[in-house]
C-alpha positions in Angstrom: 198.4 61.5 19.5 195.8 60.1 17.0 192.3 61.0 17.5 189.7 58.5 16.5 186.6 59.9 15.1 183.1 57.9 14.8 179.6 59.6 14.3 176.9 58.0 15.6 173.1 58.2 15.2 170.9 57.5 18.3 167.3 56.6 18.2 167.5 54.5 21.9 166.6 56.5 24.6 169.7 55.5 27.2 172.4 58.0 25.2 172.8 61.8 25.5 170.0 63.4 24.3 168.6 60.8 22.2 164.9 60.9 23.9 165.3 64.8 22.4 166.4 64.1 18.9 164.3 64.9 15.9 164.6 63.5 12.3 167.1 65.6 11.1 169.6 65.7 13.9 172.4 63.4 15.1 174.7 62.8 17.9 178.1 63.4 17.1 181.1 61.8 19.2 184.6 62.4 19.2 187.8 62.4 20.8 189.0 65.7 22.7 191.2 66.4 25.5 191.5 68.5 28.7 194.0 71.2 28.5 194.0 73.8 31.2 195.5 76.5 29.3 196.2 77.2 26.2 200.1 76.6 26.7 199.0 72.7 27.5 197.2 73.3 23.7 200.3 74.5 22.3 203.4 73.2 24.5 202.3 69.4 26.1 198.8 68.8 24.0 200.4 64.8 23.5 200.3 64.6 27.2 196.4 65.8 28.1 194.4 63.3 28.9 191.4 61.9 26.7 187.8 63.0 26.5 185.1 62.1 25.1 183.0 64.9 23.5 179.4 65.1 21.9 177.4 67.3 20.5 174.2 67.3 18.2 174.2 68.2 14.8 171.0 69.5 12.9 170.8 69.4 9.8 168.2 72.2 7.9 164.2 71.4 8.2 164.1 71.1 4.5 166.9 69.1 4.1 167.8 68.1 0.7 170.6 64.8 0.9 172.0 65.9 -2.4 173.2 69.3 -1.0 175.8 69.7 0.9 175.2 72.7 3.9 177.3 74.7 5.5 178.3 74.7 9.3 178.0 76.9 12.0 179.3 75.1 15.7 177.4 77.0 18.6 179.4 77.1 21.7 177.7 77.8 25.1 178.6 79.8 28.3 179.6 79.5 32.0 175.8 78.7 32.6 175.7 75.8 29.9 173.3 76.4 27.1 170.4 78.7 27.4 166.8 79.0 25.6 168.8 82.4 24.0 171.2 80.6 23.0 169.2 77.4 21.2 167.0 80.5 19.3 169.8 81.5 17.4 170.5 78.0 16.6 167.2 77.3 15.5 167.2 80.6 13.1 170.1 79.6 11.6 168.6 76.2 10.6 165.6 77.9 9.3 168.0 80.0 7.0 169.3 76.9 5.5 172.7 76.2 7.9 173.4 73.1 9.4 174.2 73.6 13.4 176.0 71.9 15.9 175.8 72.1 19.6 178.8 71.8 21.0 178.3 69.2 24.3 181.6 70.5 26.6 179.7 70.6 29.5 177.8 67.9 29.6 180.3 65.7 28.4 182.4 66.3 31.1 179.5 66.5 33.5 180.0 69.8 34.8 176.8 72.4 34.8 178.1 75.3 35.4 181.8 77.4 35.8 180.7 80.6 37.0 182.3 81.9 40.1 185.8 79.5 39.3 185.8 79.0 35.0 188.7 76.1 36.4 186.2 72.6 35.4 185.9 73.4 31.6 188.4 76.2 30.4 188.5 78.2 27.4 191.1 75.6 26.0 189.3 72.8 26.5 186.5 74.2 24.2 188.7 75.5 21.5 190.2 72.2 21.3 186.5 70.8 21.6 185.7 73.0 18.6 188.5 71.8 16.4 187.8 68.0 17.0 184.3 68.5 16.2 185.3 70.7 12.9 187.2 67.2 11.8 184.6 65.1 12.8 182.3 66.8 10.9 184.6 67.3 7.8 183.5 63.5 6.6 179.9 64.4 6.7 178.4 64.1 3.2 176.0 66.8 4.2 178.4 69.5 5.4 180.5 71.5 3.5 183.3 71.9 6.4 184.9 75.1 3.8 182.1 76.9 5.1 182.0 76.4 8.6 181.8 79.3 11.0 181.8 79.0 14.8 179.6 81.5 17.5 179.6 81.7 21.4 178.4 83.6 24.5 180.8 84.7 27.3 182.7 82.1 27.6 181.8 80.3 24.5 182.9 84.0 23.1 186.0 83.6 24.2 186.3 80.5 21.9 184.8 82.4 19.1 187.5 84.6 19.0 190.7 82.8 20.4 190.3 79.8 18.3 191.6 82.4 15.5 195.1 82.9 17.1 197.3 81.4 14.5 199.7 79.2 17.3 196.4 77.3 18.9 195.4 76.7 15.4 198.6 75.3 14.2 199.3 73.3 17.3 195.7 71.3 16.9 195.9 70.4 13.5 198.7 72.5 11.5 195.8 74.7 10.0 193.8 71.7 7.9 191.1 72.7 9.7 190.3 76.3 10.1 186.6 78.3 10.5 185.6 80.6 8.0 183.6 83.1 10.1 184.0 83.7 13.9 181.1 85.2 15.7 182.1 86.1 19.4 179.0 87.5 21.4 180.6 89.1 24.8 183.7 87.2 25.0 186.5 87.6 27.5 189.3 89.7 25.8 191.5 89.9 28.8 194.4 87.7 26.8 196.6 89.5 24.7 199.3 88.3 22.5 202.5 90.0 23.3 204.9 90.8 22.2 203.1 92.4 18.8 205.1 89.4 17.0 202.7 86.8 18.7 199.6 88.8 17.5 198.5 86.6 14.8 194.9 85.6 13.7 193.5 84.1 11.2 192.6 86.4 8.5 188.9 84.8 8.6 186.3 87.4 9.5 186.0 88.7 13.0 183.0 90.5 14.7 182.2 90.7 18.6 179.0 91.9 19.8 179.0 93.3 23.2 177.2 95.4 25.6 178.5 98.9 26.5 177.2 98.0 30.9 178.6 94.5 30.6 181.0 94.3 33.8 181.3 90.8 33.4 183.2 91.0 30.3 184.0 94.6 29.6 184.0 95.9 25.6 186.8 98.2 26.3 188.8 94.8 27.2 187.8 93.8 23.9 188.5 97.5 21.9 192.0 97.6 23.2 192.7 93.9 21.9 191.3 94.9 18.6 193.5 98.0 18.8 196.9 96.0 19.3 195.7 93.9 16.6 195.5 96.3 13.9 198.8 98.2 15.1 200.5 94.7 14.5 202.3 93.8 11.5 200.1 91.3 10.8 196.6 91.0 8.7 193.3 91.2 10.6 189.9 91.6 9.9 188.2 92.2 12.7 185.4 94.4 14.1 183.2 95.4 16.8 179.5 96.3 17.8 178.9 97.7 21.2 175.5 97.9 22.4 174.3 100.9 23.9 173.3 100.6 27.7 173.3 96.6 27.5 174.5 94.0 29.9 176.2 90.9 29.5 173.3 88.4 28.2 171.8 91.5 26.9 170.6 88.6 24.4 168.2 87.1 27.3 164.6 87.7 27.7 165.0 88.8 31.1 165.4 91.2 33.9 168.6 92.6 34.5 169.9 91.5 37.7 173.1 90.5 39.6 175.0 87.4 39.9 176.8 87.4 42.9 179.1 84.3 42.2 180.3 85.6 38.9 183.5 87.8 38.3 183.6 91.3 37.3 186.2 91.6 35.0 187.5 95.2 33.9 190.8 95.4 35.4 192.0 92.2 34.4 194.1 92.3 31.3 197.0 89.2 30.2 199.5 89.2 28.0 199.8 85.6 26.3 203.5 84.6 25.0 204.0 82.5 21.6 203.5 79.5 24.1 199.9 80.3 25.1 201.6 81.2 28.8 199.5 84.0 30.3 201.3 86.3 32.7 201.0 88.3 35.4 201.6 91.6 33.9 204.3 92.4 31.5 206.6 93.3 34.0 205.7 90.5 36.3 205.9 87.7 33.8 204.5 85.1 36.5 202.9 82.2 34.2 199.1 81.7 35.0 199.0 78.3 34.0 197.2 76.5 37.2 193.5 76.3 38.3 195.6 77.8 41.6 197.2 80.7 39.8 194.5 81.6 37.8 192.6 82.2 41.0 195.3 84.6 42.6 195.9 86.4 39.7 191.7 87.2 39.5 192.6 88.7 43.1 194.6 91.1 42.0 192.0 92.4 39.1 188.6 91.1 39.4 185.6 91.6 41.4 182.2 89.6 42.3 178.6 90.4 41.2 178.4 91.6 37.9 174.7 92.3 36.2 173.0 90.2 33.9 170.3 90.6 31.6 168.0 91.2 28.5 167.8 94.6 26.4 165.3 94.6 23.8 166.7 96.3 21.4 170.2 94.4 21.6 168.6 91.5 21.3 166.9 92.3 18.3 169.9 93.8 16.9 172.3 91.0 17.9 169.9 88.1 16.0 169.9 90.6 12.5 173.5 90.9 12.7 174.1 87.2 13.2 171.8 86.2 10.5 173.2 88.5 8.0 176.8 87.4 9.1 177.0 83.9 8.4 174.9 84.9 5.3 177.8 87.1 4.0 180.1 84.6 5.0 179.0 81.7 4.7 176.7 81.2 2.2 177.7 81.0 -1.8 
């Protein structure tokens, strides 16, 4: 399937965004798709369907249009994007990194996937993220070498799956790869298996999690980390766990509970070299339907899990970050 990429810039006020758009930022519009799983990504991705998907780019305050910046793609959560979520974007600009906000939801006019994550899926974004990373790659003010890409629970999730080696060869056969992934309390409930299938990119790899998040539990992402490094393959990844933090523990809020979302900590997935997840190991039942996916959450996964600001975590979580990309991504 060819993908045809344009980039627009709006200054009307009857496209996405545009009555929001400043002098340095743009809307950007491609050609996705809308694969349920990560098997449809790997196995069928000729047959998904086409989508449309924006997002804005922002270039740096004191842009220079000689220089050529580099990338960081910002990917949201169940909720859509947050104020949290659009400060980190903005400090990154001020330290002299282009951003893009990554428009799944919207573009597909869905709000919000807590309580059934079945409308936009993790696939969907990752293959969001890689469409965008092309677009992009023509800009003559972005460096696409040194492009890194960040997300919160669900956007976490793309953070770090986009790095598993079969999802990145069956998009684009690896032309287009991030230099940095940033998760920030992803989902680690998929696991490659067997060990053969555990291959990421050898890009950089940190998740930042909270040590109370029962949305998406850290030791969901410690034993993923764990089967990583006992594979036979490369990695270089890491973790920080927040002490007595909750998922959002990014927020500038009370902690409180969400009773349509999914607690998490039971559920674990192993993922064949298709993408399929199963069951269990012994009961390799594919989870590859909005229908499955719901019956296998039955069998591991509760409702009402806490969310909500720690101070500390927060201001820990926005260092980090900053000195990430910095190390990364910067010359």
């Amino acid at each position: 399937m060819k993908f045809y990429i344009y980039v627009m810039a709006i200054v009307g006020s009857s496209y996405l965004f545009a009555q929001d758009l400043k002098w340095n930022q743009e809307i950007v519009t491609f050609k996705s798709a809308n694969p349920f799983s990560f098997e449809q990504i790997i196995v069928d991705l000729d047959k998904q369907s086409v989508q449309d998907v924006s997002g804005i780019l922002t270039l740096p305050e004191d842009f220079d249009p000689s220089i050529k910046y580099p990338l960081i793609i910002g990917v949201a959560g169940s909720l859509n994007w947050g104020i949290h979520h659009l400060e980190y974007l903005k400090m990154y600009q001020e330290m002299g990194f282009a951003t893009f906000q990554l428009q799944s939801f919207d573009s597909r006019d869905v709000k919000s996937t807590v309580g059934s994550q079945t409308e936009v899926t993790t696939a969907m974004v990752i293959l969001d993220s890689y469409r965008a990373l092309q677009a992009l790659s023509t800009h003559p003010n972005i460096d696409i070498d040194r492009s890194g890409i960040t997300g919160w629970s669900l956007g976490g999730g793309v953070s770090l799956y986009s790095a598993w080696m079969p999802l990145i060869n069956a998009i684009n056969g690896g032309e287009f790869m991030f230099a940095a992934h940033l998760p920030v309390y992803p989902p680690c409930m998929a696991y490659p298996y067997p060990s053969k299938n555990m291959q990421f990119s050898t890009a950089p790899i940190h998740v930042l999690i909270g040590e109370l998040d029962n949305w998406v539990p850290a030791v969901a992402c410690t034993e993923l980390i764990d089967k990583m490094r006992a594979s036979e393959f490369p990695t270089n990844i890491d973790i920080t766990i927040y002490d007595n933090a909750h998922h959002s523990f990014d927020r500038v809020s009370e902690v409180t509970v969400n009773e349509n979302g999914y607690t998490l900590g039971d559920c674990r997935f192993p993922m064949n070299e298709e993408g399929t997840l199963w069951l269990s190991e012994y009961w390799q039942i594919p989870i590859n339907t909005p229908m499955r996916q719901k019956l296998a959450l039955l069998t591991c996964a509760g409702r009402g899990p806490s969310i909500g600001g720690n101070t500390k975590a927060r201001e820990a979580s926005f260092k980090f970050s900053a000195e990430f990309f910095t190390k990364h991504l910067k010359k």
